[in-house]
N, CA, C and O atoms as a Tripos MOL2 file, in Angstrom:
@<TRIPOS>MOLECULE
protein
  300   299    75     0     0
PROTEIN
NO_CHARGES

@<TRIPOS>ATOM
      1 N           0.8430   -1.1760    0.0000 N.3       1 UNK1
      2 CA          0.0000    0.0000    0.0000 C.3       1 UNK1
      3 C           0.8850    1.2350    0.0000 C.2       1 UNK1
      4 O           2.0020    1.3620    0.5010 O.2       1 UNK1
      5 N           0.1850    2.0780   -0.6360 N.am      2 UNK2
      6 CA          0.9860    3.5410   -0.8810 C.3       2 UNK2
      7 C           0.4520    4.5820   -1.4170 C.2       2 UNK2
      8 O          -0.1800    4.6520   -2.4710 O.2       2 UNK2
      9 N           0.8570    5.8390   -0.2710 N.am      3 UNK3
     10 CA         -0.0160    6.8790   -0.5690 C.3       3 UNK3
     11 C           0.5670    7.7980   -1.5900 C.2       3 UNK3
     12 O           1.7650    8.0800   -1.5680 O.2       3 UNK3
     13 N          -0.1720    8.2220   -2.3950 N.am      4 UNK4
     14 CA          0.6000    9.3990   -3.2470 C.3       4 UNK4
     15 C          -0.3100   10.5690   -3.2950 C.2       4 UNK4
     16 O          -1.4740   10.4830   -2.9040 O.2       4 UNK4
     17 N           0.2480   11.7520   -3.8090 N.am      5 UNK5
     18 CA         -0.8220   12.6890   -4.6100 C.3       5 UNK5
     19 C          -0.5340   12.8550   -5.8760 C.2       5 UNK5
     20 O           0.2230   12.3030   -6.6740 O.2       5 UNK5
     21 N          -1.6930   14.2010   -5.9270 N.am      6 UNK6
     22 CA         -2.1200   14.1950   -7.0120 C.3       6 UNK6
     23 C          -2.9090   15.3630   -7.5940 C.2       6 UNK6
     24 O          -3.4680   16.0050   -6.7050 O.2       6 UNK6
     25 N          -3.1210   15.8320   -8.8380 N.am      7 UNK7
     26 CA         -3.4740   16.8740   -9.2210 C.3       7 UNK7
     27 C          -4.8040   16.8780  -10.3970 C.2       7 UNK7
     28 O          -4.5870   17.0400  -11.5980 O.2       7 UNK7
     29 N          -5.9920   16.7020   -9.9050 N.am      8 UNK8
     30 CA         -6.6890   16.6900  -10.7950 C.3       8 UNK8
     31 C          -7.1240   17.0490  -12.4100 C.2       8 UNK8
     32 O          -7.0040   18.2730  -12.3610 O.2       8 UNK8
     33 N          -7.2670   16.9490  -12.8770 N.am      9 UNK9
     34 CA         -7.7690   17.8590  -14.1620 C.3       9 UNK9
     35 C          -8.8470   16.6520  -15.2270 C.2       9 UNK9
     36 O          -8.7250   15.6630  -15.9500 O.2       9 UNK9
     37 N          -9.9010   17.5970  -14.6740 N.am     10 UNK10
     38 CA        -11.0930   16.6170  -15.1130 C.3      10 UNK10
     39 C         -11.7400   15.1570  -14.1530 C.2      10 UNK10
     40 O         -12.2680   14.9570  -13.0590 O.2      10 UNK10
     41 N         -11.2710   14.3050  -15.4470 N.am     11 UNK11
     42 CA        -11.4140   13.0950  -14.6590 C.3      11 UNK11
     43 C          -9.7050   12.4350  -14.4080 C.2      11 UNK11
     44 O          -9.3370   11.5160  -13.6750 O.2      11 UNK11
     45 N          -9.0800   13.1350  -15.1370 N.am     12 UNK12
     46 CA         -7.6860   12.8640  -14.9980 C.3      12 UNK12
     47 C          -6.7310   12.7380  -13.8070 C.2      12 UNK12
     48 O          -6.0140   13.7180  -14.0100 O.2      12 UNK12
     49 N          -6.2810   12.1810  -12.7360 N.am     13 UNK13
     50 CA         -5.5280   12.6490  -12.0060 C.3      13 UNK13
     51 C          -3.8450   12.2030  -12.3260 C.2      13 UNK13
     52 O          -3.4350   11.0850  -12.6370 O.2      13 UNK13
     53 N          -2.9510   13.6230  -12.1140 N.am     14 UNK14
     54 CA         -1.8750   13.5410  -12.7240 C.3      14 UNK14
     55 C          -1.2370   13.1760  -11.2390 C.2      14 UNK14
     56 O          -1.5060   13.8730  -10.2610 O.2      14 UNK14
     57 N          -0.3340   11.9760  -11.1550 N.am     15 UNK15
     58 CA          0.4030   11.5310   -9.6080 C.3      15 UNK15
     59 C           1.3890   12.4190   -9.8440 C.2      15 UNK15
     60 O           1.8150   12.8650  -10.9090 O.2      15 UNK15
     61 N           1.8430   12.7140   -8.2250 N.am     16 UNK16
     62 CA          3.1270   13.8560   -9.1190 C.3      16 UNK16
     63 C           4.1670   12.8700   -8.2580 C.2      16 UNK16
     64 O           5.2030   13.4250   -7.8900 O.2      16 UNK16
     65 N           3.9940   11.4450   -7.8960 N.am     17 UNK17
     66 CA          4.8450   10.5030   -7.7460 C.3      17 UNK17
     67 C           4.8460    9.0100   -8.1240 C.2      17 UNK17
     68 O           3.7780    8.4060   -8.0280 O.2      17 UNK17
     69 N           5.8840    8.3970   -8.5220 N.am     18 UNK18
     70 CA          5.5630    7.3520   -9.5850 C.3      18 UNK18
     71 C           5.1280    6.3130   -8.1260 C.2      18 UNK18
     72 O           5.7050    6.2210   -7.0430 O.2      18 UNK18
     73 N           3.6540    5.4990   -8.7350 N.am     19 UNK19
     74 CA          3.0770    4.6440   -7.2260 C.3      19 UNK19
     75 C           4.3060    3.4010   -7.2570 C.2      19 UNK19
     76 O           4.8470    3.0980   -6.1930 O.2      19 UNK19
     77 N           4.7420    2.6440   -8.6670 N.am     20 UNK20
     78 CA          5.9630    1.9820   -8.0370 C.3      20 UNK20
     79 C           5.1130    0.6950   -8.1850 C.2      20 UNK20
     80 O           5.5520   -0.2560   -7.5390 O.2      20 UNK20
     81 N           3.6770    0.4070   -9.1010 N.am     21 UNK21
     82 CA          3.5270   -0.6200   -8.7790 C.3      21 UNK21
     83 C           3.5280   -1.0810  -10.3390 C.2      21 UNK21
     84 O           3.7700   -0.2500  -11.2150 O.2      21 UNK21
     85 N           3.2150   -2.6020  -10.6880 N.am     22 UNK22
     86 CA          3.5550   -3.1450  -12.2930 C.3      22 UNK22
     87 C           2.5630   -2.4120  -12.9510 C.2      22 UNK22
     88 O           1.5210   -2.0080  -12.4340 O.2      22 UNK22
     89 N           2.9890   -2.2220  -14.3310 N.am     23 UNK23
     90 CA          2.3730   -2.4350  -15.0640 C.3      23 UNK23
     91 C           0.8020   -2.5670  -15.4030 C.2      23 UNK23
     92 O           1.2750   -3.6600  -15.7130 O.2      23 UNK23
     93 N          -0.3930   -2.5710  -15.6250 N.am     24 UNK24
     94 CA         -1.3910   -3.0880  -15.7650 C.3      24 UNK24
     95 C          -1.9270   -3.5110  -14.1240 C.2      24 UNK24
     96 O          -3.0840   -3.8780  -13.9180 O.2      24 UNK24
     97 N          -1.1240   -3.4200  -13.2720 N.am     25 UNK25
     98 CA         -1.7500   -3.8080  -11.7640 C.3      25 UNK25
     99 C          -3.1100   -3.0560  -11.3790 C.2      25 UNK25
    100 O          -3.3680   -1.8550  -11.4580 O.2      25 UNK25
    101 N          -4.0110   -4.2650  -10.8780 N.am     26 UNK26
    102 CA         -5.3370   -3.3880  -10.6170 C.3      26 UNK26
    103 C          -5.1790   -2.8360   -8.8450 C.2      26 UNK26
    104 O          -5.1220   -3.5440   -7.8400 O.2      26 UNK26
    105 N          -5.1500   -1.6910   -8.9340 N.am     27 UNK27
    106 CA         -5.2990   -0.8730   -8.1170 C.3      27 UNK27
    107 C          -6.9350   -0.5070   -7.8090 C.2      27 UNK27
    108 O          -7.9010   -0.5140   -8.5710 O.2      27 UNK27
    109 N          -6.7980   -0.1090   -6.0310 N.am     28 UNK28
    110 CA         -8.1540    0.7880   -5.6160 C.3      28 UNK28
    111 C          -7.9200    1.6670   -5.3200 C.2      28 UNK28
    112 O          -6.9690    1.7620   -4.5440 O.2      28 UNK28
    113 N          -8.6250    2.8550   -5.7400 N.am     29 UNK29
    114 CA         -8.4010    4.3340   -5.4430 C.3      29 UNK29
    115 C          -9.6460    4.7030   -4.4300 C.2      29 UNK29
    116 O         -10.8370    4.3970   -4.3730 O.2      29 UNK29
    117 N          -8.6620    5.5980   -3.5910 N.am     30 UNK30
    118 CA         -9.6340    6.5020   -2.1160 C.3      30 UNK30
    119 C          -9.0990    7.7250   -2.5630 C.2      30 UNK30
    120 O          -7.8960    7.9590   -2.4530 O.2      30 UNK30
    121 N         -10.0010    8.6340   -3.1260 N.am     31 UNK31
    122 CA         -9.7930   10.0990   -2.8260 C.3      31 UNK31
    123 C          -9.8360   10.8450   -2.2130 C.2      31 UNK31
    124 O         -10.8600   11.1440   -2.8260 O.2      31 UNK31
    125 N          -9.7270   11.7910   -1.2970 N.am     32 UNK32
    126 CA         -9.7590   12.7470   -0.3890 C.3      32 UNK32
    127 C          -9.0340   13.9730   -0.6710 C.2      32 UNK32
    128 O          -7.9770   13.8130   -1.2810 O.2      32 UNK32
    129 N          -9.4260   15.3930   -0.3050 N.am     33 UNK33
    130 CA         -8.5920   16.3370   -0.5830 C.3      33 UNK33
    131 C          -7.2230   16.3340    0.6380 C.2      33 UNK33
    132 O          -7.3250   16.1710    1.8540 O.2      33 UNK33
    133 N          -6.0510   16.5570   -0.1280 N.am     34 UNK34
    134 CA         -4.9510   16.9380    0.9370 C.3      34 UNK34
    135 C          -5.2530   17.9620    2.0250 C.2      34 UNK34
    136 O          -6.0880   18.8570    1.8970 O.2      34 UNK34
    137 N          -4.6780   17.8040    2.8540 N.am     35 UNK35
    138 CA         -4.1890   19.0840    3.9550 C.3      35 UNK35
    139 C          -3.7010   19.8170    3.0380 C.2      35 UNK35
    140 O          -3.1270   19.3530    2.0530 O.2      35 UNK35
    141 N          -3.9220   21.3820    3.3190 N.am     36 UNK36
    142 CA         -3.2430   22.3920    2.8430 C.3      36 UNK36
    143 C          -1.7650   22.6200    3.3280 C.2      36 UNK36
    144 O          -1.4470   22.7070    4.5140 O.2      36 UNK36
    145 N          -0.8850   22.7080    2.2410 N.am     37 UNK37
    146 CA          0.4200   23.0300    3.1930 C.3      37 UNK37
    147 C           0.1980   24.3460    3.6250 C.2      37 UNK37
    148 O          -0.5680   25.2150    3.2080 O.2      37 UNK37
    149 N           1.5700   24.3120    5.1670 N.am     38 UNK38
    150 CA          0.8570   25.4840    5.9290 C.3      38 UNK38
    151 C           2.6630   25.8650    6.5790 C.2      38 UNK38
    152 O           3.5960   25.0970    6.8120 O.2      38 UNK38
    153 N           2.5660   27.1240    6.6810 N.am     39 UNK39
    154 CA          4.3480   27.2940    6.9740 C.3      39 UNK39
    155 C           4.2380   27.4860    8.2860 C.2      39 UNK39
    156 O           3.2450   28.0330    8.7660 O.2      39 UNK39
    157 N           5.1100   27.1160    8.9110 N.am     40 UNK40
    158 CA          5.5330   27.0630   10.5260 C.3      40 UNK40
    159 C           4.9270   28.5880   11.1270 C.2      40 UNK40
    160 O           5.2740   29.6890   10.6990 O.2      40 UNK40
    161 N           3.8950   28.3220   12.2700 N.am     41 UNK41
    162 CA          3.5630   29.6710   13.0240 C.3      41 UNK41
    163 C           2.3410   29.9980   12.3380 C.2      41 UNK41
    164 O           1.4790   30.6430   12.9340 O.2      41 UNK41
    165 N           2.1350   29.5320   10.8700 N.am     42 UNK42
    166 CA          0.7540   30.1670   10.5880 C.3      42 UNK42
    167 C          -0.9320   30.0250   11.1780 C.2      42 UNK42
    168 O          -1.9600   30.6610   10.9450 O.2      42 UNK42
    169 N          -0.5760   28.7810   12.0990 N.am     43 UNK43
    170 CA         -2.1400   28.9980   12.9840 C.3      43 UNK43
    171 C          -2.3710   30.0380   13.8740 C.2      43 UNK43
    172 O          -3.3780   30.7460   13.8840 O.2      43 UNK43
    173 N          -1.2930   30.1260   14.7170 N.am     44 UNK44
    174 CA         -1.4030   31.6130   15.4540 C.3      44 UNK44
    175 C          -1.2450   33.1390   14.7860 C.2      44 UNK44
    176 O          -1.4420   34.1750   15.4220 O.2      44 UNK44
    177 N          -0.8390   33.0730   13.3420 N.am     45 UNK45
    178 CA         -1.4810   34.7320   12.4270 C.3      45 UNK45
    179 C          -2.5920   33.7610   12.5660 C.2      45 UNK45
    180 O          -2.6540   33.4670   13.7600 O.2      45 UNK45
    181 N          -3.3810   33.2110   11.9770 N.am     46 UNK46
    182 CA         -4.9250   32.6550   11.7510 C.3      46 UNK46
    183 C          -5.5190   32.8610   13.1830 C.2      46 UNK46
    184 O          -6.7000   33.1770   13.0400 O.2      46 UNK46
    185 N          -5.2450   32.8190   14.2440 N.am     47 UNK47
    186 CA         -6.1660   33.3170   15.3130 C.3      47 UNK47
    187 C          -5.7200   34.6000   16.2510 C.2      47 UNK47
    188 O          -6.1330   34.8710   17.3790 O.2      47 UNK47
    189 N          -4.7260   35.3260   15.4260 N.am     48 UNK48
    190 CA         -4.3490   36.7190   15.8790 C.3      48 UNK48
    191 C          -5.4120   37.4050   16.3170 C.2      48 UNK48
    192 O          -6.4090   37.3290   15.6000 O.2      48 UNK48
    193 N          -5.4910   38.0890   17.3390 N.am     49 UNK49
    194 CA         -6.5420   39.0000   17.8000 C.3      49 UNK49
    195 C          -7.8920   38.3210   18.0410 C.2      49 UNK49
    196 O          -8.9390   38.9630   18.1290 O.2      49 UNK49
    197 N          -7.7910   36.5990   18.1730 N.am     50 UNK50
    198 CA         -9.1830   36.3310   18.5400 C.3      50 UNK50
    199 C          -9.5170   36.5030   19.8510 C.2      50 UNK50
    200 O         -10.6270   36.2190   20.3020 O.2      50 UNK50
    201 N          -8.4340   37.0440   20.6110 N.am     51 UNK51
    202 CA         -9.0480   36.7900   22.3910 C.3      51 UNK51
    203 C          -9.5040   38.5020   22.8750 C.2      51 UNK51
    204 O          -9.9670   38.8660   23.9560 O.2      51 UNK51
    205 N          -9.1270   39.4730   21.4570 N.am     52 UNK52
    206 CA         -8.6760   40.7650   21.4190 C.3      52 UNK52
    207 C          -9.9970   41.4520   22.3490 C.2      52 UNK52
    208 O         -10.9690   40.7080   22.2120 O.2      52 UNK52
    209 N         -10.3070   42.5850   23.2060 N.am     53 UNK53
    210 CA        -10.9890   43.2440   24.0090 C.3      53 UNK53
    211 C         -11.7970   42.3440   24.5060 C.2      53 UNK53
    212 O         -12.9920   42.4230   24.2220 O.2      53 UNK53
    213 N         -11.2980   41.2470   25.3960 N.am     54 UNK54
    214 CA        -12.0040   40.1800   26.2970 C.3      54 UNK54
    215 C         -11.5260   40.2810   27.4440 C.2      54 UNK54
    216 O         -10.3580   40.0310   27.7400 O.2      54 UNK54
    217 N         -12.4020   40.6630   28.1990 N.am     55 UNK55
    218 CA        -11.9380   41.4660   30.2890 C.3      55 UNK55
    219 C         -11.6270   39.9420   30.2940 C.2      55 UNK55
    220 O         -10.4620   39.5580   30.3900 O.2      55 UNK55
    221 N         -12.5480   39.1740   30.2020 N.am     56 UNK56
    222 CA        -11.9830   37.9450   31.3470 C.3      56 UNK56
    223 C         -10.8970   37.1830   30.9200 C.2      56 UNK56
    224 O         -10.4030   36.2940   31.6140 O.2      56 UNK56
    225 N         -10.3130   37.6430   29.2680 N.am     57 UNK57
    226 CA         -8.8640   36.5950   29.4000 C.3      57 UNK57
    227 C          -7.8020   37.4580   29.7520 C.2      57 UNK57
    228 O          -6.7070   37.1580   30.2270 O.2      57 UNK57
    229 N          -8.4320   38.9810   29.3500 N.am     58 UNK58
    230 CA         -7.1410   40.1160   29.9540 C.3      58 UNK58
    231 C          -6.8620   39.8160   31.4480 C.2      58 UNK58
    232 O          -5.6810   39.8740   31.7930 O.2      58 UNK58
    233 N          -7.8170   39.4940   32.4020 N.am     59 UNK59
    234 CA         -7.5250   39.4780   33.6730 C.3      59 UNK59
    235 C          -7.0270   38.0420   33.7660 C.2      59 UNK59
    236 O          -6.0530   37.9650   34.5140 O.2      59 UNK59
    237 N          -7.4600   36.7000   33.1490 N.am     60 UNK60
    238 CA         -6.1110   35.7390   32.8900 C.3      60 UNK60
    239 C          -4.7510   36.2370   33.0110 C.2      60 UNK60
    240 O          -4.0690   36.3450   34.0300 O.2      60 UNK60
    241 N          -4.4540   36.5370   31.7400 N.am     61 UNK61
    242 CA         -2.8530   37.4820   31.2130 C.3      61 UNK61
    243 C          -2.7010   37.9480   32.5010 C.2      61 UNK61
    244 O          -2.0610   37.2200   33.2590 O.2      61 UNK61
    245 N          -3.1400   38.9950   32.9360 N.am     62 UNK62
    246 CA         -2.8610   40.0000   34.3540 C.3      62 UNK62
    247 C          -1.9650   39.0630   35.2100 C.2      62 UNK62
    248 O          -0.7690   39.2110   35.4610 O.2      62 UNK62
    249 N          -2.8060   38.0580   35.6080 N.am     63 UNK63
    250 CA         -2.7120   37.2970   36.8180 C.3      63 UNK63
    251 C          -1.4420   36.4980   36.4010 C.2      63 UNK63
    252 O          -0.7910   36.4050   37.4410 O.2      63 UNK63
    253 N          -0.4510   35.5850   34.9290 N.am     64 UNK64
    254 CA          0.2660   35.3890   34.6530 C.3      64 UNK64
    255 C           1.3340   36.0060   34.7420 C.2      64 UNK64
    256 O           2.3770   35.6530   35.2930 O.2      64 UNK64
    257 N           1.0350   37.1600   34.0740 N.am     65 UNK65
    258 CA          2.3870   38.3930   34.3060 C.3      65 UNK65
    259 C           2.7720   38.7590   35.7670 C.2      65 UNK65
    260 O           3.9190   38.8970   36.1940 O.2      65 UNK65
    261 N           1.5860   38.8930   36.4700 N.am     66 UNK66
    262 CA          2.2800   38.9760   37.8130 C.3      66 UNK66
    263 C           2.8670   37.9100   38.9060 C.2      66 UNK66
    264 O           3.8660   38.2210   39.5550 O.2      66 UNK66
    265 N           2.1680   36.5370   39.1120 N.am     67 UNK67
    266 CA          3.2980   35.4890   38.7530 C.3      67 UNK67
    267 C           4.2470   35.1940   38.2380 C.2      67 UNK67
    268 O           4.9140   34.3680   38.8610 O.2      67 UNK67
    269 N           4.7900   35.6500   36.9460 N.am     68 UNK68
    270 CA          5.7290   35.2960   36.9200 C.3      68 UNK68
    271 C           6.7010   36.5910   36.9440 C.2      68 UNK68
    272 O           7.8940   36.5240   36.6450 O.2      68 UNK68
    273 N           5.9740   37.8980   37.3770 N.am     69 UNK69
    274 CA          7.3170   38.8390   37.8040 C.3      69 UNK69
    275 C           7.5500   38.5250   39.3910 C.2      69 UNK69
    276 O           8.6810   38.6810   39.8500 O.2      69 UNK69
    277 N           6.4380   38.0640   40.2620 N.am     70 UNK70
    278 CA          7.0680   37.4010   41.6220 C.3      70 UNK70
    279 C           7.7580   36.5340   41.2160 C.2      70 UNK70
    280 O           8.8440   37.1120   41.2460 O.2      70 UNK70
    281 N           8.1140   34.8010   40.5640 N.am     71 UNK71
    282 CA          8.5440   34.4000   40.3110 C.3      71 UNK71
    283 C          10.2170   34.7680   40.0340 C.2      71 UNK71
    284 O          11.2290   34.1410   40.3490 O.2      71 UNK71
    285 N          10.0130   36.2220   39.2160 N.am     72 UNK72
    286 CA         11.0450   36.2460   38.7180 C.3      72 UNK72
    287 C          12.1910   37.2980   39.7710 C.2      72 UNK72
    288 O          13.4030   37.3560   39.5630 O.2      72 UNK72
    289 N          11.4260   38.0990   40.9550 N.am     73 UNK73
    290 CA         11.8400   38.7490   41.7730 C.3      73 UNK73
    291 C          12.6300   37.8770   42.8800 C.2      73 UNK73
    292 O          13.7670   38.1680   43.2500 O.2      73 UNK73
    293 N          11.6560   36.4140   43.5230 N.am     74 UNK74
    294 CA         11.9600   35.7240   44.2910 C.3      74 UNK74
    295 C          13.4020   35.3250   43.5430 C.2      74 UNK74
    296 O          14.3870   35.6850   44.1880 O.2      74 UNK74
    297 N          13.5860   34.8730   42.7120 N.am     75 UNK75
    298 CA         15.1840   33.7050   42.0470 C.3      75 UNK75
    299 C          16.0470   34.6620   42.2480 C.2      75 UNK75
    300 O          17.2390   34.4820   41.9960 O.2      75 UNK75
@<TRIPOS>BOND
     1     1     2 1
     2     2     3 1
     3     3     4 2
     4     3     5 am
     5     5     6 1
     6     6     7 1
     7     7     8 2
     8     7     9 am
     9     9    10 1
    10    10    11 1
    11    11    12 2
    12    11    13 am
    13    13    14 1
    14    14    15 1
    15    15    16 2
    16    15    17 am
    17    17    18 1
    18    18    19 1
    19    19    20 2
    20    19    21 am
    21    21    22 1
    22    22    23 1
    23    23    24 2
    24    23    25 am
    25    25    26 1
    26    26    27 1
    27    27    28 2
    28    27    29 am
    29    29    30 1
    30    30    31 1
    31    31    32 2
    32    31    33 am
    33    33    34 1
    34    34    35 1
    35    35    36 2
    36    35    37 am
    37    37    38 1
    38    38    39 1
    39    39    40 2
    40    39    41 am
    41    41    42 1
    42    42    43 1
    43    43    44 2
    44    43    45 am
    45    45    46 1
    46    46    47 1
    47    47    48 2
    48    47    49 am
    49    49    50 1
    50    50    51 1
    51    51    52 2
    52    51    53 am
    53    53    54 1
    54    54    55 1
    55    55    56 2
    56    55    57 am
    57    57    58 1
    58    58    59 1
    59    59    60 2
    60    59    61 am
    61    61    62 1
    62    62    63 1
    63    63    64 2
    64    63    65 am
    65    65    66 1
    66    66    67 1
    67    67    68 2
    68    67    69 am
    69    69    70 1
    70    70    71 1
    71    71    72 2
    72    71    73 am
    73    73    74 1
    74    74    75 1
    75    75    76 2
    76    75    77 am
    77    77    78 1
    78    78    79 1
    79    79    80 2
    80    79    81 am
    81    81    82 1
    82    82    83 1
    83    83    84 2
    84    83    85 am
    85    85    86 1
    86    86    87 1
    87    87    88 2
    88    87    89 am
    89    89    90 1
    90    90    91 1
    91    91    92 2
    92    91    93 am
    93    93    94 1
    94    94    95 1
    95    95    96 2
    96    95    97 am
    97    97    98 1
    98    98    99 1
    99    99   100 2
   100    99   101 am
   101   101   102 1
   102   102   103 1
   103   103   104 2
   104   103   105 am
   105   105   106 1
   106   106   107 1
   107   107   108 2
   108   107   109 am
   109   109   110 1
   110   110   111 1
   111   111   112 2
   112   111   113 am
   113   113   114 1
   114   114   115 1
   115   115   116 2
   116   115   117 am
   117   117   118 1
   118   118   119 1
   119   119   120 2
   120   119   121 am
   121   121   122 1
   122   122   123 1
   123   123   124 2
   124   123   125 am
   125   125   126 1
   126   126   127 1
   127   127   128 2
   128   127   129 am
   129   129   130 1
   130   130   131 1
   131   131   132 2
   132   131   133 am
   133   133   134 1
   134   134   135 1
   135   135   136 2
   136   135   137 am
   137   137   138 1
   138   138   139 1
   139   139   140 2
   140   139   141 am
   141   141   142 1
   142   142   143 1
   143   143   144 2
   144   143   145 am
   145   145   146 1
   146   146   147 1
   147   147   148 2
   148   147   149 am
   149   149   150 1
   150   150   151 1
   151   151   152 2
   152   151   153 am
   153   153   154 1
   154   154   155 1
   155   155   156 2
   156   155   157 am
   157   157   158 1
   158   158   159 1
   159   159   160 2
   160   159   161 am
   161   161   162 1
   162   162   163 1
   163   163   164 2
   164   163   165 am
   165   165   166 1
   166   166   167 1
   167   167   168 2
   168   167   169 am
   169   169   170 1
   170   170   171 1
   171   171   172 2
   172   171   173 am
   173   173   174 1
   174   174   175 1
   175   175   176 2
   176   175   177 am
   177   177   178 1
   178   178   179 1
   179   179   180 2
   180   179   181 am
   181   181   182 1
   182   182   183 1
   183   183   184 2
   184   183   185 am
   185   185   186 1
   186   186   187 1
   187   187   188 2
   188   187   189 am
   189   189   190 1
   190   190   191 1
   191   191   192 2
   192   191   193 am
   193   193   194 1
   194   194   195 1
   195   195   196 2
   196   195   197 am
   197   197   198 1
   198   198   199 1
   199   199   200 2
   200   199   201 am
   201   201   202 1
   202   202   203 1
   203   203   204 2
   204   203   205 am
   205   205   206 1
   206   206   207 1
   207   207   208 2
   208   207   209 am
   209   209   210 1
   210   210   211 1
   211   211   212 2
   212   211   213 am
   213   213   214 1
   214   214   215 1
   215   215   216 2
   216   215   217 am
   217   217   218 1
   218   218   219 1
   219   219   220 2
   220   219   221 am
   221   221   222 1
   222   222   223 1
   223   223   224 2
   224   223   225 am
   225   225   226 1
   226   226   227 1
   227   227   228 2
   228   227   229 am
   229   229   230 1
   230   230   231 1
   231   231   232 2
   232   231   233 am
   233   233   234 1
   234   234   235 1
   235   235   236 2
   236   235   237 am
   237   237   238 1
   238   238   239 1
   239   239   240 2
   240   239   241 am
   241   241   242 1
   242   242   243 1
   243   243   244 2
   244   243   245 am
   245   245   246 1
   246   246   247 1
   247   247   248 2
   248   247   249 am
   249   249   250 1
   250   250   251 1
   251   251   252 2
   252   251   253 am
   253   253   254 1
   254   254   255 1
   255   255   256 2
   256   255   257 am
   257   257   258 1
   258   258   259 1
   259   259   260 2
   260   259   261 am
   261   261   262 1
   262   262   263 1
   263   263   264 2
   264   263   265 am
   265   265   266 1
   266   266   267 1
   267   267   268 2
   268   267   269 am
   269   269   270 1
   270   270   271 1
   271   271   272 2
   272   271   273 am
   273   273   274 1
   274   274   275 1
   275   275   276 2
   276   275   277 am
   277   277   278 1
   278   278   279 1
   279   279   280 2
   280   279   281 am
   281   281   282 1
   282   282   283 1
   283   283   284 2
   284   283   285 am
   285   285   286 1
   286   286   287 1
   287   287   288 2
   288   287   289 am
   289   289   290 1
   290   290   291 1
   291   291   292 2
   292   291   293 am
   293   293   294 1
   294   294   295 1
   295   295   296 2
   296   295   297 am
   297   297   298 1
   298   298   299 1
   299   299   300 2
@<TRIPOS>SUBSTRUCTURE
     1 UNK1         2 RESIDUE 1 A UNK
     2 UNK2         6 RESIDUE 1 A UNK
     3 UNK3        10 RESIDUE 1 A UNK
     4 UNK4        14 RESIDUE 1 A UNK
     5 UNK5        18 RESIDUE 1 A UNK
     6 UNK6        22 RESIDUE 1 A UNK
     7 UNK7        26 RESIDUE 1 A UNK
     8 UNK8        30 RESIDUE 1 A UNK
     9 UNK9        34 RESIDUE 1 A UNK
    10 UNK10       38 RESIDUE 1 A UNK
    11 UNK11       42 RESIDUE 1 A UNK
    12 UNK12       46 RESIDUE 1 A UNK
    13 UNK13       50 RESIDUE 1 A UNK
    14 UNK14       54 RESIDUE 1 A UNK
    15 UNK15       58 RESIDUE 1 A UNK
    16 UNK16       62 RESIDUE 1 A UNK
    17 UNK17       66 RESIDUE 1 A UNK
    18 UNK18       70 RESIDUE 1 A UNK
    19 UNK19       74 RESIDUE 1 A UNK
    20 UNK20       78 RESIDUE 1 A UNK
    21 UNK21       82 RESIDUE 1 A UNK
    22 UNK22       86 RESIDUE 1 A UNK
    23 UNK23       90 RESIDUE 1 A UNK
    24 UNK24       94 RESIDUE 1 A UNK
    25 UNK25       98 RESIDUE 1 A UNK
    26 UNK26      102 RESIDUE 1 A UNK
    27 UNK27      106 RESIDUE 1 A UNK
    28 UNK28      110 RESIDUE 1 A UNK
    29 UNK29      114 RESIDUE 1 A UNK
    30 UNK30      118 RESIDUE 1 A UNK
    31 UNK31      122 RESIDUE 1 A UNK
    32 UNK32      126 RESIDUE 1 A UNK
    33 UNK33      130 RESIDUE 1 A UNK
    34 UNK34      134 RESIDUE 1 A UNK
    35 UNK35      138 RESIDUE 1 A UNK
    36 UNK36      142 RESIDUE 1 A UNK
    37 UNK37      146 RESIDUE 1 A UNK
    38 UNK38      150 RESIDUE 1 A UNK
    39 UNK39      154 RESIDUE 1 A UNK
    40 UNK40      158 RESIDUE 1 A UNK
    41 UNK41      162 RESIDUE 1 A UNK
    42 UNK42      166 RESIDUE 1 A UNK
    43 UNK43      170 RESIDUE 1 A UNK
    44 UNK44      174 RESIDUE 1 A UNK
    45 UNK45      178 RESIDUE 1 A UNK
    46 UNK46      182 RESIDUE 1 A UNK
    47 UNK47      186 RESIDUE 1 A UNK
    48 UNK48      190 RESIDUE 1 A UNK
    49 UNK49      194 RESIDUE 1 A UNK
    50 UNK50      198 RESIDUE 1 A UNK
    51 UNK51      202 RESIDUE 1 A UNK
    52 UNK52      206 RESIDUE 1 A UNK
    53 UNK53      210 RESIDUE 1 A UNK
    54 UNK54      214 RESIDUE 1 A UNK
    55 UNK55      218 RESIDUE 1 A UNK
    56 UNK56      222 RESIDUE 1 A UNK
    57 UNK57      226 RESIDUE 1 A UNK
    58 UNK58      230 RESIDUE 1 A UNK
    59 UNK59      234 RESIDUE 1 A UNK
    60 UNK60      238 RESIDUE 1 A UNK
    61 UNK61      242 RESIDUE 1 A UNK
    62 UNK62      246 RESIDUE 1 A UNK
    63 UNK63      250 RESIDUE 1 A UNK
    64 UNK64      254 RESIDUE 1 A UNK
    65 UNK65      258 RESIDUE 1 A UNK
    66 UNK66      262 RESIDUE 1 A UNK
    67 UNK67      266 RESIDUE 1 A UNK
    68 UNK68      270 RESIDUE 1 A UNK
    69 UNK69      274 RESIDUE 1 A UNK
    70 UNK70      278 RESIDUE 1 A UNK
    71 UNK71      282 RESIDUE 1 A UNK
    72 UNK72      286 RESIDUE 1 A UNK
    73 UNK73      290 RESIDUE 1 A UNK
    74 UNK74      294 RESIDUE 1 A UNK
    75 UNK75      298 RESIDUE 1 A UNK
């Protein structure tokens, strides 16, 4: 078994890797769309500013920052 992709056009799909198997071999195909490639860090731009003018996670944050400036006073 072996996964490859692939690039539609029509009913056509072009593998853009050779599957490696004989000749005339009857194969079963499962289609599904790929995951989108995605570059390192891009989920957090994608939820930038979702917590943005919210009292109750600002007072979260609050309560972190000042933990860890005691934290960082005590060492």
């Amino acid at each position: 078994m072996k996964t490859v992709t692939g690039i539609i056009h029509g009913k056509t799909i072009e593998l853009t890797d050779a599957p490696n198997f004989a000749d005339g071999a009857e194969v079963e195909i499962v289609i599904r769309p790929s995951r989108p490639k995605r570059q390192p860090g891009e989920g957090f731009l994608r939820t930038e500013g979702a917590l943005a003018d919210d009292t109750v996670w600002d007072g979260i944050m609050e309560e972190i920052q000042h933990a860890r400036c005691r934290a960082t006073v005590a060492n």
